[in-house]
C-alpha positions as CSV (number, residue, x, y, z in Angstrom):
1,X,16.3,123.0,117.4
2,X,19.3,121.0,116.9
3,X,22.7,123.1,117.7
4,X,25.2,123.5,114.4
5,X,28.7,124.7,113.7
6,X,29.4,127.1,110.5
7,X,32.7,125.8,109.1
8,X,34.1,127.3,106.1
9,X,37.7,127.1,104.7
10,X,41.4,128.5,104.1
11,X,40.6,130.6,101.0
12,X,37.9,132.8,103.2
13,X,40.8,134.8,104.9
14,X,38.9,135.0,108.0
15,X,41.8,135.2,111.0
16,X,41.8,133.3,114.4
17,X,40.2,137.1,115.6
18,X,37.3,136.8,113.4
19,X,36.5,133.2,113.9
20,X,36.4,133.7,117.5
21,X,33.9,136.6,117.3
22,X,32.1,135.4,114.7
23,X,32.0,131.0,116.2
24,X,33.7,129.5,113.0
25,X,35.8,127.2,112.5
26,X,37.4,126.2,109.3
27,X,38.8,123.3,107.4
28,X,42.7,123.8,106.0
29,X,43.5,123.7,102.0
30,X,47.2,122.9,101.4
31,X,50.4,124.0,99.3
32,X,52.9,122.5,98.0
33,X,56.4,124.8,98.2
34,X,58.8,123.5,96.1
35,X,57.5,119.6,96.7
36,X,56.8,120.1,99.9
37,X,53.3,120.3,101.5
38,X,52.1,122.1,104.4
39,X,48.8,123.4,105.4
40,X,47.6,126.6,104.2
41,X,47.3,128.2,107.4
42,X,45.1,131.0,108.0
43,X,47.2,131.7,111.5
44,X,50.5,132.1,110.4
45,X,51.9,129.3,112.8
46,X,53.6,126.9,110.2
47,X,55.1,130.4,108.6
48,X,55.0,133.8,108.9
49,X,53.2,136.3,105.8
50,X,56.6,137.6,105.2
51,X,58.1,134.4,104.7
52,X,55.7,133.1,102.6
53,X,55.3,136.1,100.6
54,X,59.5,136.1,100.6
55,X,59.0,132.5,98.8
56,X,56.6,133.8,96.2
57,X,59.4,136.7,95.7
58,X,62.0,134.7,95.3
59,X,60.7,132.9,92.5
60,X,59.8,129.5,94.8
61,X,57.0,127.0,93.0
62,X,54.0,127.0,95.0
63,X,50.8,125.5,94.1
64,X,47.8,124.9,96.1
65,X,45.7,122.1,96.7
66,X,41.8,121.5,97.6
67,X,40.8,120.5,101.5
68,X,41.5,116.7,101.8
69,X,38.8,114.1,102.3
70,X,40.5,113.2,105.9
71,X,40.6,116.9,107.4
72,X,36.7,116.7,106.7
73,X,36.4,114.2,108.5
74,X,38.2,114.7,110.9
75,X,37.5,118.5,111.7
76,X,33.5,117.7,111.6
77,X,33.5,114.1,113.7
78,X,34.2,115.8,116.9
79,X,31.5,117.9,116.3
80,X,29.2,115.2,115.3
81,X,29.6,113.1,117.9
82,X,28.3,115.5,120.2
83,X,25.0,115.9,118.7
84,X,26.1,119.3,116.5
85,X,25.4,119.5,113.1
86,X,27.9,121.3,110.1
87,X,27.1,124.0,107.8
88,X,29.9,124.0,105.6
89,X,30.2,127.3,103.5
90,X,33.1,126.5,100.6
91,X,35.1,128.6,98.3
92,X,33.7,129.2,94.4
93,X,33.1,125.7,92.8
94,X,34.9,127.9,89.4
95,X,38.0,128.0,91.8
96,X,38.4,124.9,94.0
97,X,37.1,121.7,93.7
98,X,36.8,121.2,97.6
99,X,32.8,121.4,97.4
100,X,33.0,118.5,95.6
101,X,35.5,116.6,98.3
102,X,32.9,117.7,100.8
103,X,30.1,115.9,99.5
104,X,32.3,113.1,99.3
105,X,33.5,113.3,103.0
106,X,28.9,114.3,103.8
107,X,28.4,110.7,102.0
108,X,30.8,108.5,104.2
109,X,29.7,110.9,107.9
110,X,25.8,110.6,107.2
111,X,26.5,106.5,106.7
112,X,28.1,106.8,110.6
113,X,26.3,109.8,111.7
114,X,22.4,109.1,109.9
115,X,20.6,111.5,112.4
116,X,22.7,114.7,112.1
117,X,22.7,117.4,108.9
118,X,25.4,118.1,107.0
119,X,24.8,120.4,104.7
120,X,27.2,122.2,101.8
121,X,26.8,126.0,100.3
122,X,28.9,127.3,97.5
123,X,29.6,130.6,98.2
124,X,30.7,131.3,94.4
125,X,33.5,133.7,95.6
126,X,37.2,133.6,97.8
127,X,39.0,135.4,100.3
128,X,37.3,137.9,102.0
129,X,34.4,137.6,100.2
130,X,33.8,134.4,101.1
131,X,35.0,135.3,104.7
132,X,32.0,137.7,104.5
133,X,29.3,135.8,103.3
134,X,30.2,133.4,106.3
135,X,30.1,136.6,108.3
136,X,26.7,137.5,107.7
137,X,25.2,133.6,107.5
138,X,27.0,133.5,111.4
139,X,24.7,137.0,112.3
140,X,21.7,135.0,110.5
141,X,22.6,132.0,113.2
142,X,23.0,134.0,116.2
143,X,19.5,135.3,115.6
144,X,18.4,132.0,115.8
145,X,17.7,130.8,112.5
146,X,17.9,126.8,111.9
147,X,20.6,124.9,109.4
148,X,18.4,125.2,106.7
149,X,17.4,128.6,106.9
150,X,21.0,129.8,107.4
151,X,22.0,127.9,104.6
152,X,19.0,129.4,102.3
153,X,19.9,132.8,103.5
154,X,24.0,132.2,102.6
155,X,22.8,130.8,99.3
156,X,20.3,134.1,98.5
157,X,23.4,136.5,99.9
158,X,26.2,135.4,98.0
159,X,26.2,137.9,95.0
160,X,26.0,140.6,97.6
161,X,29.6,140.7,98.7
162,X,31.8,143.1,96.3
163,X,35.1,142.8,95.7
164,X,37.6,145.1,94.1
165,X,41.2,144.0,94.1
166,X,44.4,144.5,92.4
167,X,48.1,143.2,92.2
168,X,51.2,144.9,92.3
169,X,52.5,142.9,89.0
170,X,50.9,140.7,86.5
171,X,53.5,138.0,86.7
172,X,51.8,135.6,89.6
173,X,48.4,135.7,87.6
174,X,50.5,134.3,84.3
175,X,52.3,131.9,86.2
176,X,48.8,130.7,87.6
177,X,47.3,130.6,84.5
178,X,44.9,133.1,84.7
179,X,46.2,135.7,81.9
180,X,48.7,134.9,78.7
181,X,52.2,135.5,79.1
182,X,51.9,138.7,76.4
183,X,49.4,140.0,78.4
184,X,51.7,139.8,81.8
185,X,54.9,141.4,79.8
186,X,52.7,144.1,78.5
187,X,50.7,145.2,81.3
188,X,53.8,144.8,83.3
189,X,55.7,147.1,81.5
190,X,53.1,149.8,81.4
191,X,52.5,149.7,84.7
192,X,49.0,148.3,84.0
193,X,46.4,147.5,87.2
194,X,43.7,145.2,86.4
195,X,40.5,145.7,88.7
196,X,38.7,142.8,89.1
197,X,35.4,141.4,91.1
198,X,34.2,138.1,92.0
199,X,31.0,137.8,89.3
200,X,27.7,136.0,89.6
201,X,29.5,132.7,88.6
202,X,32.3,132.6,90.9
203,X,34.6,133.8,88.7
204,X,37.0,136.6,88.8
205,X,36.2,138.6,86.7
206,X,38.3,142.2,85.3
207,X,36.8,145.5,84.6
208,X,39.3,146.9,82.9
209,X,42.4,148.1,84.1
210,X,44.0,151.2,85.2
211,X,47.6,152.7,85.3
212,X,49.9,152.9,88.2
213,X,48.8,152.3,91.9
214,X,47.2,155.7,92.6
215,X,44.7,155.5,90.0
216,X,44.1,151.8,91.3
217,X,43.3,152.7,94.8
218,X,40.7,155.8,93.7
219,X,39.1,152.7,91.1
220,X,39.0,150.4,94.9
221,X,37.2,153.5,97.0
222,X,34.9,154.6,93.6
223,X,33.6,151.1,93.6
224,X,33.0,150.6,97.0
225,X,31.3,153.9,97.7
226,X,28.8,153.4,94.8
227,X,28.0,150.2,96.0
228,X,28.1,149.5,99.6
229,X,25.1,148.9,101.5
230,X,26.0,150.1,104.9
231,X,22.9,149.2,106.9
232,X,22.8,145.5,105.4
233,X,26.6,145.0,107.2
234,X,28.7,147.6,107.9
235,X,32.0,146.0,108.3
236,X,34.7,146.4,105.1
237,X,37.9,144.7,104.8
238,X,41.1,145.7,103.4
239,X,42.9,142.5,102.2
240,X,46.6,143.3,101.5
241,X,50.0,141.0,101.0
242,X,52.8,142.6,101.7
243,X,50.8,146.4,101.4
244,X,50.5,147.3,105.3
245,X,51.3,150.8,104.8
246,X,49.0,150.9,102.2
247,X,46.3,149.1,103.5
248,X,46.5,152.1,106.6
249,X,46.5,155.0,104.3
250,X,43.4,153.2,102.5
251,X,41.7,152.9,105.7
252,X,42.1,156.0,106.9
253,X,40.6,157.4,103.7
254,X,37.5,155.0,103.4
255,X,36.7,156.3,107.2
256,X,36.6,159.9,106.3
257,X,34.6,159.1,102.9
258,X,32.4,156.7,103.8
259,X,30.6,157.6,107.4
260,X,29.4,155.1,110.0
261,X,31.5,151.6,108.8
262,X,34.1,149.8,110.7
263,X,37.5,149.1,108.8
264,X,39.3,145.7,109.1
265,X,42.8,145.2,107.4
266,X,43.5,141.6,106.8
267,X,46.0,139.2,105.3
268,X,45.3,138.1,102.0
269,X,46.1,134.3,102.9
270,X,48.5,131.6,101.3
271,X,45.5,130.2,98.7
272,X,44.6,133.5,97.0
273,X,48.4,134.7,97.8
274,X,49.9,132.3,95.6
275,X,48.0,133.0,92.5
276,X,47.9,136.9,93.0
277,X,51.3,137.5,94.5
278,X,53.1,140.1,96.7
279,X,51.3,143.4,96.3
280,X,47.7,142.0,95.8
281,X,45.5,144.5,97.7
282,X,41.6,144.7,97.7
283,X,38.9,146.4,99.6
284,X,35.7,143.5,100.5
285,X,31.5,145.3,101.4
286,X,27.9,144.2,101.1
287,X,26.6,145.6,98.0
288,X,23.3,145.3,95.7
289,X,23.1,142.0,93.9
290,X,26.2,141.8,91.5
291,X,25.0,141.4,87.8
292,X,28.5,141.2,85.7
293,X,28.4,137.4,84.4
294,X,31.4,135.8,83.6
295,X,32.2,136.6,79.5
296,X,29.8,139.6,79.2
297,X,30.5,142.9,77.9
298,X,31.9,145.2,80.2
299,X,33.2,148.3,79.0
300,X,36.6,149.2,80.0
301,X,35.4,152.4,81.5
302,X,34.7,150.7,85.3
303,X,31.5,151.9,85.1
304,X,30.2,150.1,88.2
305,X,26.4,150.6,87.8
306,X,27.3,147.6,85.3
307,X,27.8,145.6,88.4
């Protein structure tokens, strides 16, 4: 069985810890700050959190862009020319076009490289989310399971991975625009929380919404505990920007109420930081299946057996 390298990208979240536990690599989206473009780096070396959080803050335009056709091809060739295949696991197809860019960069490899596999899965989510459906395919490959099976078994998982995240403000999701400006000003001044999940289409998708921060984080722990499966993986993540202290206290409290998990707090990176903003804070477990299709019904309630 031929050997292969998982590869995913920088909208999973996964840190330079992770990746080394885990054996994956990933290939860099970019931003653009104010015209100029740098990598979106999941390892903080081009710029700190702080500072690139402090950007957002003070009111800096920052867009992001999809993984270019050259880092591709130039992240897989090395890998290639030693007889390794690529499993590339990308970030929702309904929020980045880099999928597409892959298939691109598969077309002009396979012509060079016509006896290795290159194969593409849409993980129809971001952040950590994605980072754990890469998670899990990498356990499915350490127990020996070929390309294709692996990449099966991500396809067949990728509804299992809950999120529940909020943001500190509204504003960020306007200026991306991912909610109308009325919406923003109102929800702002009411101290509105949206809660919102990653749904069977890649989208995100908002329960309903909540007031303050305190009633946020109960929605965040409610969820999870009515939905984690535990025994399939039993790691949960706490993605945060600019919420450490937060992100501790929410730790502490999912180890006393849920038994038998291990707790990771991670940086929400520069992709899903720039459209969410300072503040944005989520908690990331295997779950059943998630049901909730972009456009349905959902009652505002955050009635979760919905999910």
């Amino acid at each position: 069985m031929a050997k292969f390298q998982i590869f995913t990208d920088s909208c999973s979240d996964l840190c330079l810890e992770d990746r080394k536990e885990f054996d994956v690599e990933y290939v860099q989206m970019h931003i653009v700050v104010d015209g100029e473009e740098m990598p979106a780096d999941l390892d903080w070396v081009v710029y700190k959190p702080e500072e690139f959080y402090g950007w957002l803050e003070a009111g800096k335009h920052i867009k992001t862009t999809q993984v270019p056709l050259t880092e591709f091809i130039d992240r897989f060739t090395p890998y290639l020319e030693k007889g390794i295949d690529v499993l590339y696991i990308a970030c929702s197809s309904a929020l980045s076009g880099s999928i597409n860019i892959f298939e691109l960069a598969k077309q002009e490899l396979l012509a060079k490289f016509p006896e290795r596999k290159i194969i593409g899965v849409d993980s129809l989510c971001g952040s950590l989310t994605e980072g754990l459906v890469v998670i899990n395919a990498a356990l499915k490959q350490k127990e020996g399971a070929s390309i294709e099976e692996v990449a099966k078994y991500t396809e067949s998982i990728r509804n299992n991975i809950l999120q529940l995240a909020t943001v500190e403000t509204l504003s960020y999701l306007k200026e991306a625009g991912r909610i109308k400006a009325s919406k923003a000003v109102m929800g702002n001044l009411f101290h509105k929380k949206p809660i919102f999940i990653s749904d069977a289409h890649g989208n995100n998708y908002t329960l309903g919404t909540v007031t303050g921060t305190k009633n946020a984080d109960n929605e965040l722990v409610k969820g999870l505990k009515e939905r984690l499966l535990k025994d399939k993986c039993n790691i949960v993540y706490i993605g945060q920007g600019m919420a450490q202290e937060r992100a501790e206290k929410m730790k502490a409290r999912l180890l006393e109420e849920i038994k038998d998990i291990e707790v990771r707090i991670r940086w929400i990176g520069p992709i899903v930081g720039t459209t969410c903003g300072p503040g944005v804070f989520a908690v990331f477990g295997y779950c059943d299946t998630i049901k909730v299709f972009d456009g349905c019904d959902v009652a505002p309630s955050l009635d979760y057996s919905s999910l």
